[in-house]
C-alpha positions as CSV (number, residue, x, y, z in Angstrom):
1,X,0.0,0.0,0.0
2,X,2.8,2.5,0.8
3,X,4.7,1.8,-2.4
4,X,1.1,2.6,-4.3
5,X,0.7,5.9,-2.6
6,X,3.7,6.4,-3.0
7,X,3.6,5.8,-7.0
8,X,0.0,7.9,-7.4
9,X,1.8,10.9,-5.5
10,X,4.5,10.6,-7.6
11,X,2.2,11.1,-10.4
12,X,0.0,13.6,-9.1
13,X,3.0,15.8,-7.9
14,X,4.3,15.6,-11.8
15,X,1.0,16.7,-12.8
16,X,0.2,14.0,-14.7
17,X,-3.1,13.0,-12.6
18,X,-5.6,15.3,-10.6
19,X,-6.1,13.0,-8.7
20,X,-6.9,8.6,-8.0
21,X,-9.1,6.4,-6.1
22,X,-8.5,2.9,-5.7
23,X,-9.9,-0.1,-4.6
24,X,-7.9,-3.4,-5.1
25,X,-9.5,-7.4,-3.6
26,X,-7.3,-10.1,-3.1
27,X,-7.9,-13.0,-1.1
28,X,-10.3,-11.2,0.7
29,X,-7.9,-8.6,1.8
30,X,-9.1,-4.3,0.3
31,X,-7.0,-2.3,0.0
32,X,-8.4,0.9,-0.9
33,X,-7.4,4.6,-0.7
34,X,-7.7,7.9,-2.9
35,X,-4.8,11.1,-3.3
36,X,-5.4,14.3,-5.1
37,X,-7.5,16.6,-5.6
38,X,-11.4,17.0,-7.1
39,X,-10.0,20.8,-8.8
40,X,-6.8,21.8,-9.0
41,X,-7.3,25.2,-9.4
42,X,-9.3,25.0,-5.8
43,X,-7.0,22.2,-4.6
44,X,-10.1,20.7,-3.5
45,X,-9.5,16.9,-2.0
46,X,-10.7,14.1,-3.4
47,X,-13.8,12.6,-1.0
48,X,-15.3,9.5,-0.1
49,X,-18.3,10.4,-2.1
50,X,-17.2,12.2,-5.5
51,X,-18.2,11.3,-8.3
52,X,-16.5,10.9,-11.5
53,X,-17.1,10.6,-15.6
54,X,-17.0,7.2,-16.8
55,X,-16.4,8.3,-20.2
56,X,-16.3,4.8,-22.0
57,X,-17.3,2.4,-18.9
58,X,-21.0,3.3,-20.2
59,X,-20.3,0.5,-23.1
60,X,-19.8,-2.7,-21.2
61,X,-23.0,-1.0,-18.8
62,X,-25.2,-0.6,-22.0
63,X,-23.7,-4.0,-23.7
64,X,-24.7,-6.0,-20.8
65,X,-28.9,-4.5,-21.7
66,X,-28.2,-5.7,-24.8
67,X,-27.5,-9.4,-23.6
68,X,-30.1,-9.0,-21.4
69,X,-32.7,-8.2,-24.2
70,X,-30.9,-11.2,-26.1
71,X,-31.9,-13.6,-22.8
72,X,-35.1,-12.4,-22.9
73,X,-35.1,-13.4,-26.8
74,X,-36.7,-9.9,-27.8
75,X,-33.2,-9.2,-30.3
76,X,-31.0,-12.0,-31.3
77,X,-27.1,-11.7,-31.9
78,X,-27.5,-12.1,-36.0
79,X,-29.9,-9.5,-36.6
80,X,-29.2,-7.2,-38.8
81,X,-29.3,-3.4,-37.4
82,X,-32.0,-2.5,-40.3
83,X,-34.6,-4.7,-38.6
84,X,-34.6,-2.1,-35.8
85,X,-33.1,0.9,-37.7
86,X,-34.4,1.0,-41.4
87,X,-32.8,4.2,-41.8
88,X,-29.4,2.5,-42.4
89,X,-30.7,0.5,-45.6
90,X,-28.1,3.3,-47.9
91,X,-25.4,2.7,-45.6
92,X,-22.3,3.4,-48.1
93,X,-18.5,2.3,-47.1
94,X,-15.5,4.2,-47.4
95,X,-13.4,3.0,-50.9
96,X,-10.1,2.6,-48.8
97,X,-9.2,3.7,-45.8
98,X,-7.5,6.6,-48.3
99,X,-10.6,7.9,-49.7
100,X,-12.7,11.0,-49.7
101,X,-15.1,11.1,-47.9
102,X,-17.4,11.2,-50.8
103,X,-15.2,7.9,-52.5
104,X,-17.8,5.2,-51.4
105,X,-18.6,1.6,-52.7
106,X,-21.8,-0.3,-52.0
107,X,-22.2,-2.5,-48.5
108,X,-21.6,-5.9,-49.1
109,X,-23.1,-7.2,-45.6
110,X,-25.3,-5.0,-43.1
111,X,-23.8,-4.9,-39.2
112,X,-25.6,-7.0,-37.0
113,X,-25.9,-6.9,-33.2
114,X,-22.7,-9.2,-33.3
115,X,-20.5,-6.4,-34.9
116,X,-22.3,-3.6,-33.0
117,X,-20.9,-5.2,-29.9
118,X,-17.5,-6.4,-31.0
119,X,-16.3,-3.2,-32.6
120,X,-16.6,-5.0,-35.9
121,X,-19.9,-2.9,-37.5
122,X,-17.2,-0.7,-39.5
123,X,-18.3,2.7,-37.7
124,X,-15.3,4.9,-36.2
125,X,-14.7,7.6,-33.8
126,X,-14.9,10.9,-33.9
127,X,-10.7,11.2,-32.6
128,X,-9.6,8.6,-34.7
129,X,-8.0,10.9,-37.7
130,X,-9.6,8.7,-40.8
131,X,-11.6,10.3,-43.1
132,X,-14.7,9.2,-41.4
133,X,-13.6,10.0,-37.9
134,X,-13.0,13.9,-39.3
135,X,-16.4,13.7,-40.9
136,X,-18.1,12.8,-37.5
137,X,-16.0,15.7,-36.1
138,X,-16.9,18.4,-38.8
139,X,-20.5,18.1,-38.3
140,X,-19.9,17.9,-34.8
141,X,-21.6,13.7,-34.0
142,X,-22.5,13.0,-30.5
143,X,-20.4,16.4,-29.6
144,X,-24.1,18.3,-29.1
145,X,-25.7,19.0,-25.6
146,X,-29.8,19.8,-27.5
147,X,-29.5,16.7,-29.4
148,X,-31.4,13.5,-28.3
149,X,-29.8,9.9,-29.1
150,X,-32.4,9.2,-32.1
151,X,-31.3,12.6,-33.6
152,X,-27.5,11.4,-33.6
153,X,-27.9,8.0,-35.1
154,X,-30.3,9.5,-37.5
155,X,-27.4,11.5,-38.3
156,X,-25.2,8.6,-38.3
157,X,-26.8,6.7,-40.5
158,X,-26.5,9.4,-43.3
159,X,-22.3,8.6,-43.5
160,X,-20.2,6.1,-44.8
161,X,-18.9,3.2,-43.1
162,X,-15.0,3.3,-42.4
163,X,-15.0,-0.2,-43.6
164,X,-17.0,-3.6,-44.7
165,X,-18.8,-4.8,-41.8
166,X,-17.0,-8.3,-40.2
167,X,-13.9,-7.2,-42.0
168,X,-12.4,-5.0,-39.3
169,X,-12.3,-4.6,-35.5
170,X,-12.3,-1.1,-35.1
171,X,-13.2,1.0,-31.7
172,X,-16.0,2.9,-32.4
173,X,-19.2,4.6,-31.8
174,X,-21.5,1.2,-32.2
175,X,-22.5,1.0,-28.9
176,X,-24.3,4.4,-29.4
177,X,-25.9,2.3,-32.2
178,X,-26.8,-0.6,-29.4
179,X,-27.7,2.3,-27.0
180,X,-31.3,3.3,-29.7
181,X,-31.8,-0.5,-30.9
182,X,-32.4,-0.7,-27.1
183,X,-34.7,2.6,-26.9
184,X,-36.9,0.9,-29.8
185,X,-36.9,-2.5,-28.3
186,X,-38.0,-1.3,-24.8
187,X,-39.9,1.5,-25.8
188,X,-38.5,3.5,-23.0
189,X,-35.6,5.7,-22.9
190,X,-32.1,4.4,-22.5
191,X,-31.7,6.1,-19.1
192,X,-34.8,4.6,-17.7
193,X,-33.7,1.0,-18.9
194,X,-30.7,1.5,-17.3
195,X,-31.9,2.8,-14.3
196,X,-34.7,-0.4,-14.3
197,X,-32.0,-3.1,-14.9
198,X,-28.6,-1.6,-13.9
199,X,-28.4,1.2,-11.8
200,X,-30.6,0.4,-8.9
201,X,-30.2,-3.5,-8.6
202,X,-27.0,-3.0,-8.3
203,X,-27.2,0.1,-5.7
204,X,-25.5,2.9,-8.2
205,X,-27.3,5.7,-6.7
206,X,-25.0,8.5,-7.8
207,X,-24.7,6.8,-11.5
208,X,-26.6,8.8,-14.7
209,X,-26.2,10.8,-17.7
210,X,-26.2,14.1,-15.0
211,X,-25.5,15.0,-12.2
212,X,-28.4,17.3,-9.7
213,X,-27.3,20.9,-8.9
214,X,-27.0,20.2,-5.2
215,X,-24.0,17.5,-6.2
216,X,-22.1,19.2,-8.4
217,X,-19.8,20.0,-5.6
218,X,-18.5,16.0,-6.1
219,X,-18.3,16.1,-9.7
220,X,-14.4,15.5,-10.5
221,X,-13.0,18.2,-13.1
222,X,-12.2,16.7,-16.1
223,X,-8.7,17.7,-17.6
224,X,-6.7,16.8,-20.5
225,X,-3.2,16.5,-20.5
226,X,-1.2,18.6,-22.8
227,X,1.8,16.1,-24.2
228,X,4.1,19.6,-25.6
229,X,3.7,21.3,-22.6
230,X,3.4,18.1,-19.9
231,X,0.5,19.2,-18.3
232,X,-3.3,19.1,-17.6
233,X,-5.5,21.9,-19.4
C-alpha cells in the first residue's frame, strides 16, 4: 500500500493526474485509498463520495442490456441493425481507408448486433484521424448538448462506413448504435432502462447521464493533459 501511494503521488505531484481512487481485492484482503484533488485550481481533495465521468465504462454497462434483451429473446445476436433501424438501408463504405469522404462503394453485408458489440460494424470515432472520424467531427456527431440519441444516429446513418462490416475490429461509436436498438426495443428511454435493470439493482445511486445541482460539488474536473507542454488543461 505505501509503495502505491507512494507511485499515485509521484504522479499527481508531476501533474500527470488530478487525482486517484483505488480499490484493489485479493484473497479477501481491500486495499483501498484515494490522493489528489477533485480541482486543481481550488485544490479541492478528493472525497469519499465524489463522483466521477465514466467516459467509455458506459459501453460494457449498455452492452450488458443488450444481452439481457438477447436472454429475454426480444433481439437476437445475428440480426441485422436494419430490422430495428431502417434508416441504415443506404449505408455506403468508405473505398479505402485513403478515400474521400465522398469515394464510397456499395455494402456488401449490413452490421448485425454481433459487430455492433465487438467493434466489428465498421463505424469509427470521432478522434480517430480517418476520413470518417474527421467527418463525424466536422458536423460535430455525438459532440451536441440539445440533441437526443435518435437525432445522432439519425445522423449517423446518413455517412459512410470506415469499412466492410465483419472485416475489421475497429473502436467505435457502435455502442451508441446498441444504446437506440435498445430505446426501440424497450420502448423507454435508454436512461430509464438503465436505471430499471442496472443502476438500482446494483445500488449505483449517484450513476446517470447528470448530475443534480446540489451535487455538483462532487463532480471531479475533467482535464486533458497537454503532451508539448506536460500538463493538464
Amino acid at each position: 500500500m505505501h509503495n502505491l501511494k507512494k507511485l499515485f503521488t509521484k504522479h499527481i505531484d508531476a501533474g500527470l493526474y488530478p487525482g486517484v481512487e483505488w480499490k484493489i481485492i485479493h484473497q479477501n484482503n481491500v486495499f483501498e485509498g484515494r490522493l489528489g484533488y477533485l480541482n486543481l485550481s481550488a485544490k479541492k481533495s478528493l472525497d469519499t463520495n465524489s463522483i466521477y465521468r465514466i467516459w467509455s465504462m458506459t459501453k460494457p454497462v449498455i452492452s450488458v442490456v443488450i444481452l439481457q434483451l438477447i436472454e429475454e429473446k426480444k433481439i437476437k445476436l445475428d440480426d441485422i441493425i436494419t430490422e430495428y433501424l431502417p434508416q441504415f438501408n443506404n449505408l455506403k463504405v468508405l473505398k479505402t481507408r485513403d478515400s474521400n469522404i465522398s469515394d464510397t462503394v456499395p455494402i456488401k453485408n449490413i452490421p448485425t448486433i454481433k459487430d455492433l458489440l465487438s467493434h466489428t460494424a465498421g463505424f469509427s470515432y470521432n478522434f480517430l484521424g480517418d476520413a470518417v472520424a474527421k467527418e463525424y467531427d466536422r458536423i460535430g456527431l455525438f459532440h451536441s448538448n440539445d440533441t437526443t440519441l435518435e437525432e445522432e444516429i439519425n445522423l449517423l446513418s446518413t455517412l459512410p462506413l470506415l469499412c466492410q462490416p465483419s472485416t475489421e475490429w475497429m473502436y467505435s461509436v457502435s455502442v451508441d448504435v446498441l444504446a437506440r436498438i435498445i430505446e426501440i426495443v424497450t420502448e423507454e428511454s435508454l436512461q430509464t432502462q438503465l436505471e430499471k435493470r442496472i443502476f438500482k439493482p446494483l445500488g449505483m445511486q449517484d450513476t446517470g447521464f447528470s448530475v443534480t445541482p446540489e451535487n455538483l460539488h462532487r463532480l471531479m474536473t475533467s482535464y486533458e493533459f497537454d503532451p508539448l507542454h506536460k500538463k493538464l488543461n
